[in-house]
HTML snippet that shows the backbone in 3Dmol.js (N, CA, C, O; Angstrom):
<script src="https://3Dmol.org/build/3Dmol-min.js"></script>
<div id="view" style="width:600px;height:400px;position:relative"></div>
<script>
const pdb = `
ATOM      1  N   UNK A   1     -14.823  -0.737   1.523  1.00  0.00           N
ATOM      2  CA  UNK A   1     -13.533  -1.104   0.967  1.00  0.00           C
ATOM      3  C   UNK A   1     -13.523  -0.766  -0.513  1.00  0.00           C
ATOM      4  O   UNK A   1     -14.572  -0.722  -1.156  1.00  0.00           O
ATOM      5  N   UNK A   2     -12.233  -0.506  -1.095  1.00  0.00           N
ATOM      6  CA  UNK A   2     -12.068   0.058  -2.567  1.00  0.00           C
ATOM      7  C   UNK A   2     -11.600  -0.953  -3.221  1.00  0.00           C
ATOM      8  O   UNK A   2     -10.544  -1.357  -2.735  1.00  0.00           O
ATOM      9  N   UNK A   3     -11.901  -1.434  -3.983  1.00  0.00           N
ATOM     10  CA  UNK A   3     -11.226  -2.372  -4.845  1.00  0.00           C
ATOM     11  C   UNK A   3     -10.612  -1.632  -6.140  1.00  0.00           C
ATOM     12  O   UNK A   3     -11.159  -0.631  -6.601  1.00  0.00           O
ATOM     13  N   UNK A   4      -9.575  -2.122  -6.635  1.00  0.00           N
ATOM     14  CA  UNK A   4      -9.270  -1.523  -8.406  1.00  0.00           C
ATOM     15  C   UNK A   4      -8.614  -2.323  -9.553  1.00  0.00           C
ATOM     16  O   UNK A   4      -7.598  -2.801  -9.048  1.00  0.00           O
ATOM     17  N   UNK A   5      -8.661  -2.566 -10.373  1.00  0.00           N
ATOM     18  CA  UNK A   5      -7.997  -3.327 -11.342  1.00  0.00           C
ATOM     19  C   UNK A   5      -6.799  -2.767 -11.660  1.00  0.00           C
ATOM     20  O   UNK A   5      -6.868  -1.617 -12.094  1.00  0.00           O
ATOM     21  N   UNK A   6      -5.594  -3.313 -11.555  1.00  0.00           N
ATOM     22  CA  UNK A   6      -4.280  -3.318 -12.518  1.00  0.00           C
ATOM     23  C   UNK A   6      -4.058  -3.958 -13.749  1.00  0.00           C
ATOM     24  O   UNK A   6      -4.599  -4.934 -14.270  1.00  0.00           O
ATOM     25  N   UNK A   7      -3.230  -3.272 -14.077  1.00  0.00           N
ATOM     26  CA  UNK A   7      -2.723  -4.103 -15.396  1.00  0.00           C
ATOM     27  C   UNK A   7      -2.740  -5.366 -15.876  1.00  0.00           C
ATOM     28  O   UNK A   7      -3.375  -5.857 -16.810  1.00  0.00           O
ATOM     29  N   UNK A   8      -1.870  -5.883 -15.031  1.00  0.00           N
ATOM     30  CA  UNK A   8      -2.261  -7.296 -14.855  1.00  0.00           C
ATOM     31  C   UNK A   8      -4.132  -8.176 -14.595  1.00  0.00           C
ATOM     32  O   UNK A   8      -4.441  -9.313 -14.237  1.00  0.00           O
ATOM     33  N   UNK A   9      -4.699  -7.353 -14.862  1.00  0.00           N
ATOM     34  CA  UNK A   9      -6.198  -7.504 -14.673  1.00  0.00           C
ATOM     35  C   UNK A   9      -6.756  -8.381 -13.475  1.00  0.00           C
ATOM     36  O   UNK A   9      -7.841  -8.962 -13.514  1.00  0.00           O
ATOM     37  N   UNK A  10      -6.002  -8.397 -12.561  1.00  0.00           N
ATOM     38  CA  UNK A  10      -6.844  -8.688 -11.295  1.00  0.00           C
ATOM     39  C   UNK A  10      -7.283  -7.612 -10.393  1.00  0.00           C
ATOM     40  O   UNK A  10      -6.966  -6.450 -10.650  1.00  0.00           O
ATOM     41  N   UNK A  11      -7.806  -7.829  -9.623  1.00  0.00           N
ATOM     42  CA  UNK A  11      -8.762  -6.959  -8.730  1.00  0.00           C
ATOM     43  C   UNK A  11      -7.680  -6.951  -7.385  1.00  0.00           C
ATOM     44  O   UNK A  11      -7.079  -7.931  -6.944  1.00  0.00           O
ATOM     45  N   UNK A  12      -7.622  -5.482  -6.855  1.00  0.00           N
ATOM     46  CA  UNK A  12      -6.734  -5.325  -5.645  1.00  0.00           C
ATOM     47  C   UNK A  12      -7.621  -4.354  -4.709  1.00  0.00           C
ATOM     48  O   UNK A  12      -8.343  -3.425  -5.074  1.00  0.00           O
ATOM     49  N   UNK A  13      -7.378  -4.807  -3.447  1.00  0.00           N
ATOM     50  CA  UNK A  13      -7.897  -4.030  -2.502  1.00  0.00           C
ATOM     51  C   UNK A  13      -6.413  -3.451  -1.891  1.00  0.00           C
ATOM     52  O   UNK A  13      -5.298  -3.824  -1.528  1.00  0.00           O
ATOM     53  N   UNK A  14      -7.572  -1.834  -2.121  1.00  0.00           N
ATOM     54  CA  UNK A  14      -6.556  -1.153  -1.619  1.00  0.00           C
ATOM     55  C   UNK A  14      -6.571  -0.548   0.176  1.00  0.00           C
ATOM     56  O   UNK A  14      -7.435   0.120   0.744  1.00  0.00           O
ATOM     57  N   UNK A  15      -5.824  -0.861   0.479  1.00  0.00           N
ATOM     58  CA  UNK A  15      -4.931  -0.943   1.649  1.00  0.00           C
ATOM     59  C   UNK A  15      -4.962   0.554   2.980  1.00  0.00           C
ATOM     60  O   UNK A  15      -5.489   0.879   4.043  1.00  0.00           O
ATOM     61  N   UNK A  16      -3.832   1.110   1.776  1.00  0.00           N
ATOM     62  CA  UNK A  16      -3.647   2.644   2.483  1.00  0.00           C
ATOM     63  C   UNK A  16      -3.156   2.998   1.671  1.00  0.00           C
ATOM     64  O   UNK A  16      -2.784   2.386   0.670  1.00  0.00           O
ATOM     65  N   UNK A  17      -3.020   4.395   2.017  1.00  0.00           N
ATOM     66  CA  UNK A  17      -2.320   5.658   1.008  1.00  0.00           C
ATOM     67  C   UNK A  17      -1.662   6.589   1.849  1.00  0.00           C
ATOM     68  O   UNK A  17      -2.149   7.141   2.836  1.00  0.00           O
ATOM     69  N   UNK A  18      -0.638   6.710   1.438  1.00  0.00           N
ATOM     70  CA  UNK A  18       0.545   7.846   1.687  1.00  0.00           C
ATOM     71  C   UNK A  18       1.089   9.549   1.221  1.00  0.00           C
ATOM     72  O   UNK A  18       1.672   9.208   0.192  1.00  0.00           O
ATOM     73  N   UNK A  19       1.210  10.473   1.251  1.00  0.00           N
ATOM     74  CA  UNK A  19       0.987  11.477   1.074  1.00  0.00           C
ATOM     75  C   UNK A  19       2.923  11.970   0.937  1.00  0.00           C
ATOM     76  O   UNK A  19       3.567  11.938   1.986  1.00  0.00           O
ATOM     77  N   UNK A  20       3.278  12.171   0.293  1.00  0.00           N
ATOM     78  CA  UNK A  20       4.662  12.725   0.973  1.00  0.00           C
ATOM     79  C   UNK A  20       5.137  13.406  -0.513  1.00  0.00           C
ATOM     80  O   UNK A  20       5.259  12.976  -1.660  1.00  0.00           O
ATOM     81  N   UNK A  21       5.402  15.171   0.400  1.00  0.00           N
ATOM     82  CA  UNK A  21       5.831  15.942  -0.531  1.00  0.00           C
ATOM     83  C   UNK A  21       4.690  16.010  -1.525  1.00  0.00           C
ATOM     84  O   UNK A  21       3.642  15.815  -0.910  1.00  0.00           O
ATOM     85  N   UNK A  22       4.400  16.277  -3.255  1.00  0.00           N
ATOM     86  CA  UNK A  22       3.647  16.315  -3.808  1.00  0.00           C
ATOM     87  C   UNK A  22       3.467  15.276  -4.203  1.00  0.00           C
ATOM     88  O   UNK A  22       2.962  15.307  -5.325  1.00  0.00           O
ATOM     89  N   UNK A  23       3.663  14.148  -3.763  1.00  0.00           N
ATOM     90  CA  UNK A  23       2.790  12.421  -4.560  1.00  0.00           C
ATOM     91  C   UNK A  23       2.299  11.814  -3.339  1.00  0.00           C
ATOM     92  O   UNK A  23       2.524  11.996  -2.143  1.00  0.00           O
ATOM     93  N   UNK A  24       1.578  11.058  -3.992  1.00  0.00           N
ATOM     94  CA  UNK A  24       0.522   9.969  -3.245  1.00  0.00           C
ATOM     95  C   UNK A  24       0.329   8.683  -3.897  1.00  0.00           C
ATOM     96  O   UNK A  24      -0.308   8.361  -4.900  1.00  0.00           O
ATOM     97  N   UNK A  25       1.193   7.891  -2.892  1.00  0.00           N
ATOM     98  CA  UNK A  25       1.630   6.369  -2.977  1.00  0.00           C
ATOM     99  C   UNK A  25       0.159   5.915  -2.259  1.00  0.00           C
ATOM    100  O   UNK A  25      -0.353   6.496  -1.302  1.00  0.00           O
ATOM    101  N   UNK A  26      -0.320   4.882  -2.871  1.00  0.00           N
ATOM    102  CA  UNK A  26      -1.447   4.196  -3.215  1.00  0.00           C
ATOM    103  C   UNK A  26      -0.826   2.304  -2.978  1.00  0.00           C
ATOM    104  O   UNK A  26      -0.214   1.543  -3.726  1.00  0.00           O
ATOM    105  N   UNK A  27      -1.408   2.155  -1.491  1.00  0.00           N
ATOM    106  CA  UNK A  27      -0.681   0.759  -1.707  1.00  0.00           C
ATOM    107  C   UNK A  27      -2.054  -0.120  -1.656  1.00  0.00           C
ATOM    108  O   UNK A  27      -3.157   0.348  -1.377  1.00  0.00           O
ATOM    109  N   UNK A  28      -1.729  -1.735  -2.038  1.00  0.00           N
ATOM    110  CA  UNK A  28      -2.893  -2.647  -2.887  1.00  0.00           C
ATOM    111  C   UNK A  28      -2.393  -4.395  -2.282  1.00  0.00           C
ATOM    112  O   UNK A  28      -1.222  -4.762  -2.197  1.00  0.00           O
ATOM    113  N   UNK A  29      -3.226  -4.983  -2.041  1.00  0.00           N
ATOM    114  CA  UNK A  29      -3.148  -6.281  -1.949  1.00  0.00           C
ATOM    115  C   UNK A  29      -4.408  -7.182  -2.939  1.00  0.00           C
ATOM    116  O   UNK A  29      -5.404  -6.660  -3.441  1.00  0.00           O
ATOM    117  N   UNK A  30      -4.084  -8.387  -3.011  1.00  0.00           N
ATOM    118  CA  UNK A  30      -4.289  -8.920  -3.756  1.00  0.00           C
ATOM    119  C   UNK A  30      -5.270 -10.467  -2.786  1.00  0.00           C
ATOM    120  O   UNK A  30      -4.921 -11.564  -2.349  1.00  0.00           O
ATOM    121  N   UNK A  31      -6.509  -9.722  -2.841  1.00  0.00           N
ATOM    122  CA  UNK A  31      -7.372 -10.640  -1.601  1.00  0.00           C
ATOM    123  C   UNK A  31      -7.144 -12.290  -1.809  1.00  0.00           C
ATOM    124  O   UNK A  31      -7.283 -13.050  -0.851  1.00  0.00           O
ATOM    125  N   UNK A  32      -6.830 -12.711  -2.965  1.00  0.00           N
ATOM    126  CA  UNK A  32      -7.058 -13.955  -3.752  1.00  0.00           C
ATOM    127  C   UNK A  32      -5.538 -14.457  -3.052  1.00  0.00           C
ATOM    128  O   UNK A  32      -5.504 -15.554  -2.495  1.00  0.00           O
ATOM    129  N   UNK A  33      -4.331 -13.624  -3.111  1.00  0.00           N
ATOM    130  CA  UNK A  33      -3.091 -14.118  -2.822  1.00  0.00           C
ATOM    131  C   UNK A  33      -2.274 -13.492  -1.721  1.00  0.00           C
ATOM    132  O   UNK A  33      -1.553 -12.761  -2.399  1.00  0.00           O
ATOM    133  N   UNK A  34      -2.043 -13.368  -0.930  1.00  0.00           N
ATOM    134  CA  UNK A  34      -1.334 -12.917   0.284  1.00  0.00           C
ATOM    135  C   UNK A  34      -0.299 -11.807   0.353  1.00  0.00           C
ATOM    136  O   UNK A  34      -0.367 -10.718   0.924  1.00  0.00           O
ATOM    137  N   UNK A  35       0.751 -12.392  -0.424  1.00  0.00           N
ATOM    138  CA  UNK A  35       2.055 -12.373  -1.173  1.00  0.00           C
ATOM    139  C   UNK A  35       2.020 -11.265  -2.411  1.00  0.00           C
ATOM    140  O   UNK A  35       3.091 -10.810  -2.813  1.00  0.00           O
ATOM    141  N   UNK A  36       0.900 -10.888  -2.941  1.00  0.00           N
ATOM    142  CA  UNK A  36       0.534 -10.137  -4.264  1.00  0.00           C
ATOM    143  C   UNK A  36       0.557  -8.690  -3.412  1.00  0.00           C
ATOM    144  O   UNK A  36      -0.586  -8.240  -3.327  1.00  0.00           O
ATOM    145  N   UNK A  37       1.290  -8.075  -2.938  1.00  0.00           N
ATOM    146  CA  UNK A  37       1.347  -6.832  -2.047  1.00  0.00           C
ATOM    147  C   UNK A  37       2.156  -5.349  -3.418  1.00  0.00           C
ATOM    148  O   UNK A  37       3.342  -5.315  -3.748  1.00  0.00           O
ATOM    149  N   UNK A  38       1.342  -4.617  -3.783  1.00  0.00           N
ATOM    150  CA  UNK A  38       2.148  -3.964  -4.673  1.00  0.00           C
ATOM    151  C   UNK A  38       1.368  -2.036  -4.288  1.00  0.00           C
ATOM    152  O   UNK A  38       0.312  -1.648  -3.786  1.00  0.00           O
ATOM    153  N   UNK A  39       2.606  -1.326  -4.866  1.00  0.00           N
ATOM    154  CA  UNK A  39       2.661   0.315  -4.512  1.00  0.00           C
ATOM    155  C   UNK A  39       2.603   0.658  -5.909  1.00  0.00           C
ATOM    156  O   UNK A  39       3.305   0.190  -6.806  1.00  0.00           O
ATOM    157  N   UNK A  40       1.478   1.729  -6.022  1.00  0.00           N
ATOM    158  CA  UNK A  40       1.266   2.635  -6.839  1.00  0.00           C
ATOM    159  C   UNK A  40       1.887   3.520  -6.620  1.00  0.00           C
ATOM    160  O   UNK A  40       2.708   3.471  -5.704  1.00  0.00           O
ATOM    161  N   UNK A  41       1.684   4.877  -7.539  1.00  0.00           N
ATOM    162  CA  UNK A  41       1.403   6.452  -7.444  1.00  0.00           C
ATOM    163  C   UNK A  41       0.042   7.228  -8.111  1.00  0.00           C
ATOM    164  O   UNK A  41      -0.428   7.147  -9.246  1.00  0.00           O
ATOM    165  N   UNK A  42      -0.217   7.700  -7.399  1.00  0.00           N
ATOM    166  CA  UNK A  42      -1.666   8.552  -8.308  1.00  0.00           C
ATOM    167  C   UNK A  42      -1.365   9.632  -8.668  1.00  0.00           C
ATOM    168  O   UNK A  42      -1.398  10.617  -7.930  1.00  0.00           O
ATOM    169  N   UNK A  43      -0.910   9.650 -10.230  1.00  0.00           N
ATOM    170  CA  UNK A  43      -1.160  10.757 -10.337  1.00  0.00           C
ATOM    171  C   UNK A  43      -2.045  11.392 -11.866  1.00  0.00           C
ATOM    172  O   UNK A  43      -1.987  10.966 -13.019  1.00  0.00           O
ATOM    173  N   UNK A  44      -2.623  12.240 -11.441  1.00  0.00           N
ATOM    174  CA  UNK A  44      -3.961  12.867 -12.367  1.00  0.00           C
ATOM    175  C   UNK A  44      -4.905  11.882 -12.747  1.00  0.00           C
ATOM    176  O   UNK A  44      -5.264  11.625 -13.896  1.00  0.00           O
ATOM    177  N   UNK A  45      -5.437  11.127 -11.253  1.00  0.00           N
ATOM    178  CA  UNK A  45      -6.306  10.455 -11.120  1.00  0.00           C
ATOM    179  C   UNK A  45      -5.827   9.101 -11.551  1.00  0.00           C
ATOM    180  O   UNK A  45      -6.706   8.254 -11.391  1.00  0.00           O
ATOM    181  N   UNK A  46      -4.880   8.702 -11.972  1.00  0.00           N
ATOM    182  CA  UNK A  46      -4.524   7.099 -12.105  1.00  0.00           C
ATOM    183  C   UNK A  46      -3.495   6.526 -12.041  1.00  0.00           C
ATOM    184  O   UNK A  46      -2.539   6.901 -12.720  1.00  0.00           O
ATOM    185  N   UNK A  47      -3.420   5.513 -11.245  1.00  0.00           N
ATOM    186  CA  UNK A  47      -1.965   4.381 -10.636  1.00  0.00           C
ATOM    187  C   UNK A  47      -0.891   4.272 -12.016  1.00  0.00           C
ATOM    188  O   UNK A  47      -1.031   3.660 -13.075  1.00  0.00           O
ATOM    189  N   UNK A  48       0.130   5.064 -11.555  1.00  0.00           N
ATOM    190  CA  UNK A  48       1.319   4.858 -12.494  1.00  0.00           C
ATOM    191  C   UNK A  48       2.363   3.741 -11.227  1.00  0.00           C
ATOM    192  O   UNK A  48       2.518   3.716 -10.006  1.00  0.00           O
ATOM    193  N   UNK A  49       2.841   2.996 -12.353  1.00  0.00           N
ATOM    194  CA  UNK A  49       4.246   2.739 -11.536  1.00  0.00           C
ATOM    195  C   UNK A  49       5.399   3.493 -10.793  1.00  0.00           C
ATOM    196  O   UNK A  49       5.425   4.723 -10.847  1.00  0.00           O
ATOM    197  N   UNK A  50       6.015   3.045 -10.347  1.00  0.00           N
ATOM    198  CA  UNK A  50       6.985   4.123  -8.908  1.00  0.00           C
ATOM    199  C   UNK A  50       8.135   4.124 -10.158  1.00  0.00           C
ATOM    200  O   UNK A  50       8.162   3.399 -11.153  1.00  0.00           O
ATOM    201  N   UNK A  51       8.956   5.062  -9.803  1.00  0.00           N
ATOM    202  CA  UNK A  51      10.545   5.127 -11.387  1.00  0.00           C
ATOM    203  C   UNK A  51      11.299   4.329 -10.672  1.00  0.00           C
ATOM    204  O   UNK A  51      11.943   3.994 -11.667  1.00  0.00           O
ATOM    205  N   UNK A  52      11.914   3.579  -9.627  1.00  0.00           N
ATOM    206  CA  UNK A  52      12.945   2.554  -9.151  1.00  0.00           C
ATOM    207  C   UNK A  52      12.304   2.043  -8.151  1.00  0.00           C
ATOM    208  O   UNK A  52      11.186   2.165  -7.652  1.00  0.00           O
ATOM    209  N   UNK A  53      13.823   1.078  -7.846  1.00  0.00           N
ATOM    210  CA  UNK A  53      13.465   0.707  -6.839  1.00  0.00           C
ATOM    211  C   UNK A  53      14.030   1.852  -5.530  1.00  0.00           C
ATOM    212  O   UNK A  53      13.926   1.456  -4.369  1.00  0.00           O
ATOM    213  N   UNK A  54      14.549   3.092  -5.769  1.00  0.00           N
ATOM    214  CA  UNK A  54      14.517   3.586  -4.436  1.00  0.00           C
ATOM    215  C   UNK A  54      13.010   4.406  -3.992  1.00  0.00           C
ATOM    216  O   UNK A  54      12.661   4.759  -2.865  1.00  0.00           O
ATOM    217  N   UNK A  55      12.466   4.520  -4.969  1.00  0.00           N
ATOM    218  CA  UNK A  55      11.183   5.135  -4.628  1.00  0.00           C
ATOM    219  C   UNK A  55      10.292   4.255  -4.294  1.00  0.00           C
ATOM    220  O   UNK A  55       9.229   4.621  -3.791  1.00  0.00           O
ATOM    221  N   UNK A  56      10.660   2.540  -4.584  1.00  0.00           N
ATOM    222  CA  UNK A  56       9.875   1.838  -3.896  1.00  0.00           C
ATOM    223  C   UNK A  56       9.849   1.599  -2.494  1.00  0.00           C
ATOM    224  O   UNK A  56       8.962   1.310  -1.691  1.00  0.00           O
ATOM    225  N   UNK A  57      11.557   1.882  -2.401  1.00  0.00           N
ATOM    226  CA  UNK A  57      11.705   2.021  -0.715  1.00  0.00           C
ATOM    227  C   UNK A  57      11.193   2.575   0.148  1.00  0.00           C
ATOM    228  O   UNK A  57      10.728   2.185   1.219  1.00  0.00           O
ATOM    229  N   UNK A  58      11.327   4.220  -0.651  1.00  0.00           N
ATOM    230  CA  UNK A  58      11.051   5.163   0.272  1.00  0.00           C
ATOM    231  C   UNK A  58       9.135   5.272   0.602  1.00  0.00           C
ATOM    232  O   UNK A  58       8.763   5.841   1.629  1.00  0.00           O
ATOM    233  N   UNK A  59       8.129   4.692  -0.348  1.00  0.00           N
ATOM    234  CA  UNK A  59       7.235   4.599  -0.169  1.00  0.00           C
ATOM    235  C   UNK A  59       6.640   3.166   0.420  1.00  0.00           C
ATOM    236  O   UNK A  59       5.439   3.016   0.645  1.00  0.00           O
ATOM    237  N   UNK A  60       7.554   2.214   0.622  1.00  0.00           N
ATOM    238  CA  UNK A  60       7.530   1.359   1.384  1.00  0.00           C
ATOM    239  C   UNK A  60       8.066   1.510   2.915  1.00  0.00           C
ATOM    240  O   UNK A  60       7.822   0.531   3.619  1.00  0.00           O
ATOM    241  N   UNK A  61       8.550   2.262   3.350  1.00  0.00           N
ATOM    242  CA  UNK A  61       8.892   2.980   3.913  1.00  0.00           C
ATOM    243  C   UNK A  61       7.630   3.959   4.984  1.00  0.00           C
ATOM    244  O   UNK A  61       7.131   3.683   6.075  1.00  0.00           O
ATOM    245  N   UNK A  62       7.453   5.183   4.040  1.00  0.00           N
ATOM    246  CA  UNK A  62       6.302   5.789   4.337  1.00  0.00           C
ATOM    247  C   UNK A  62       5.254   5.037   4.806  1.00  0.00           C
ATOM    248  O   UNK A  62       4.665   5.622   5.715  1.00  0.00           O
ATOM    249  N   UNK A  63       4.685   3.701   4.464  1.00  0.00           N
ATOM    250  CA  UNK A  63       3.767   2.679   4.744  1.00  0.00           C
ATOM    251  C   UNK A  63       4.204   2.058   5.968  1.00  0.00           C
ATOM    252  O   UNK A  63       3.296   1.983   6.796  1.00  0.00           O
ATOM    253  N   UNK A  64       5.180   1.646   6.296  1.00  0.00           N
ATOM    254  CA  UNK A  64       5.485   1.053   7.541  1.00  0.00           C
ATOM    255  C   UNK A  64       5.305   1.967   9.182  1.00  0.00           C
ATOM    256  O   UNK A  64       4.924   1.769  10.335  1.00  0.00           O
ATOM    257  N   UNK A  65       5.955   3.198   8.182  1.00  0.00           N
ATOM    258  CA  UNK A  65       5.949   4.125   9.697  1.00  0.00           C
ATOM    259  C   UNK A  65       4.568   4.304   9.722  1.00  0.00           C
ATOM    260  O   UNK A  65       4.267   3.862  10.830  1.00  0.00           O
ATOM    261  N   UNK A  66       3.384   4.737   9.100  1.00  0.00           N
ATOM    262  CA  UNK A  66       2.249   5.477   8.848  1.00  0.00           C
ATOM    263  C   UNK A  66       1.071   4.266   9.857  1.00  0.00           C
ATOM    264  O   UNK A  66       0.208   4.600  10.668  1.00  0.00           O
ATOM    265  N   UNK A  67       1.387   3.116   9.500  1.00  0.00           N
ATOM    266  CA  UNK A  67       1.035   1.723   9.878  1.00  0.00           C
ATOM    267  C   UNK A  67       1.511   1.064  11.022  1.00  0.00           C
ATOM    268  O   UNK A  67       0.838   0.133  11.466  1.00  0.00           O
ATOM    269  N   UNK A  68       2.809   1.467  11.708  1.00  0.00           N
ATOM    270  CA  UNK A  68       3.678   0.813  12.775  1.00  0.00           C
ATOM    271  C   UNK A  68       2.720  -0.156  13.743  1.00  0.00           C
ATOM    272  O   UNK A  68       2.895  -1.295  14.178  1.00  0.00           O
ATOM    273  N   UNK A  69       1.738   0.708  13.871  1.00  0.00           N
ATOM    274  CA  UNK A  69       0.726   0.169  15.460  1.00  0.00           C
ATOM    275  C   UNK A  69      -0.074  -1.264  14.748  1.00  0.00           C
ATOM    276  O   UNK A  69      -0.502  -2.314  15.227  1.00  0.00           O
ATOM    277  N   UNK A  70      -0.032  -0.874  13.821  1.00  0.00           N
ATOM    278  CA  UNK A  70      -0.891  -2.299  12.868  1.00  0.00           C
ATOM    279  C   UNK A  70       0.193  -3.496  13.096  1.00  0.00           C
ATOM    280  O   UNK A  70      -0.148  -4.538  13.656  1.00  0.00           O
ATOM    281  N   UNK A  71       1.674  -3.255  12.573  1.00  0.00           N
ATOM    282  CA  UNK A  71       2.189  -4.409  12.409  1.00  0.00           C
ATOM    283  C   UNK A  71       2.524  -4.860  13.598  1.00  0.00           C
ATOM    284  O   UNK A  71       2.619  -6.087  13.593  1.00  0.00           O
ATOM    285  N   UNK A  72       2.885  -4.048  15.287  1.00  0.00           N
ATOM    286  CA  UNK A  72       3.106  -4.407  16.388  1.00  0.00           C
ATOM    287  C   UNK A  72       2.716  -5.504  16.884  1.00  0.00           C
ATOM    288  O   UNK A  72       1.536  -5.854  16.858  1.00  0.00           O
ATOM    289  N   UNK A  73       3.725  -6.236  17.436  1.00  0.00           N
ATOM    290  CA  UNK A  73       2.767  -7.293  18.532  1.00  0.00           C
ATOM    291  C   UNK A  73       2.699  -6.890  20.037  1.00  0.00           C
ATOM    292  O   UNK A  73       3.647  -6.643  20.781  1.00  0.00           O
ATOM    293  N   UNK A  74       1.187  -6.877  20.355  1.00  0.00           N
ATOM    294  CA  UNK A  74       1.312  -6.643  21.562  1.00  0.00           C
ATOM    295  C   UNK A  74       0.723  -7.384  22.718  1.00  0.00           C
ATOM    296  O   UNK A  74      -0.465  -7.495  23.021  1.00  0.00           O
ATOM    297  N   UNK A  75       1.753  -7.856  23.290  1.00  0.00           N
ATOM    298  CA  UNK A  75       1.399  -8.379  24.892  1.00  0.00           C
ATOM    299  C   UNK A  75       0.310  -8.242  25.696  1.00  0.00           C
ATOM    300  O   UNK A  75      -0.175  -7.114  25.607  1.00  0.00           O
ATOM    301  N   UNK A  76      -0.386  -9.141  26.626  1.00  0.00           N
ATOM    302  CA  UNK A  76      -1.233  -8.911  27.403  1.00  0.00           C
ATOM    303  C   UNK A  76      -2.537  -8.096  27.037  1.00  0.00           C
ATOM    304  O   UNK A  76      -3.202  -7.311  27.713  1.00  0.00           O
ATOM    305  N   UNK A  77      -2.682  -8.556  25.710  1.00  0.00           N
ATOM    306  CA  UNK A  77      -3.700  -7.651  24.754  1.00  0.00           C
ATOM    307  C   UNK A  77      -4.885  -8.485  25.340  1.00  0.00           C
ATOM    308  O   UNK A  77      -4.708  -9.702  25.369  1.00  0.00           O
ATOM    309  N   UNK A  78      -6.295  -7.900  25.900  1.00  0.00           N
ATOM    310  CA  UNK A  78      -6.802  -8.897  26.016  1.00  0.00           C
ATOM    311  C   UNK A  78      -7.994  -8.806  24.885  1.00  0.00           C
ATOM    312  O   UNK A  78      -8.497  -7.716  24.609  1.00  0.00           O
ATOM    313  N   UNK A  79      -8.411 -10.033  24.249  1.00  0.00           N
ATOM    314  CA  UNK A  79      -9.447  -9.852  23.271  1.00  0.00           C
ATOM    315  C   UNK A  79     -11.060 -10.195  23.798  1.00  0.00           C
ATOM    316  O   UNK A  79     -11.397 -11.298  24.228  1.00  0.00           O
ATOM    317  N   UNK A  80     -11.856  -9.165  23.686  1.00  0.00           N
ATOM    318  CA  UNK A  80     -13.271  -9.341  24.117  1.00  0.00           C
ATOM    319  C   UNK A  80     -14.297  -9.946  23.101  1.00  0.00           C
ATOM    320  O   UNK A  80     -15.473 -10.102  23.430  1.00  0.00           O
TER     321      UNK A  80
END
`;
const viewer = $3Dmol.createViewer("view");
viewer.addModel(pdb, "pdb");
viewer.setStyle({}, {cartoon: {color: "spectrum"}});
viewer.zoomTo();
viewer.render();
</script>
């Protein structure tokens, strides 16, 4: 697992990463808090902020579809 520091100087584990067009959205949780769920961009090696909120969408977005089978619930799953 990768851990990284933000700005805010706590420690985030990062999650997954997204690829679309020429950027790469870098998403992060916050092991200590649940709720602390936040999206980067990498670029030239370090997490900038996204420019709005539609690019937060659209890379929130990218994360959901990329992930779908993760968030599913599924039936008659049996656990061994």
């Amino acid at each position: 697992m990768k851990y990284t520091r933000l700005e805010d100087g706590k420690e985030y584990l990062i999650v997954g990463n997204c690829k679309y067009k020429n950027k790469t959205y870098i998403y992060l949780t916050n092991m200590h808090d649940k709720d602390d769920f936040c999206i980067r961009k990498l670029e030239d090696e370090y997490l900038i902020d996204l420019e709005d909120e539609d690019e937060f969408k659209k890379a929130l977005l990218l994360f959901t579809r990329k992930y779908q089978d993760a968030f599913e619930y599924k039936e008659n799953v049996t656990i061994v």
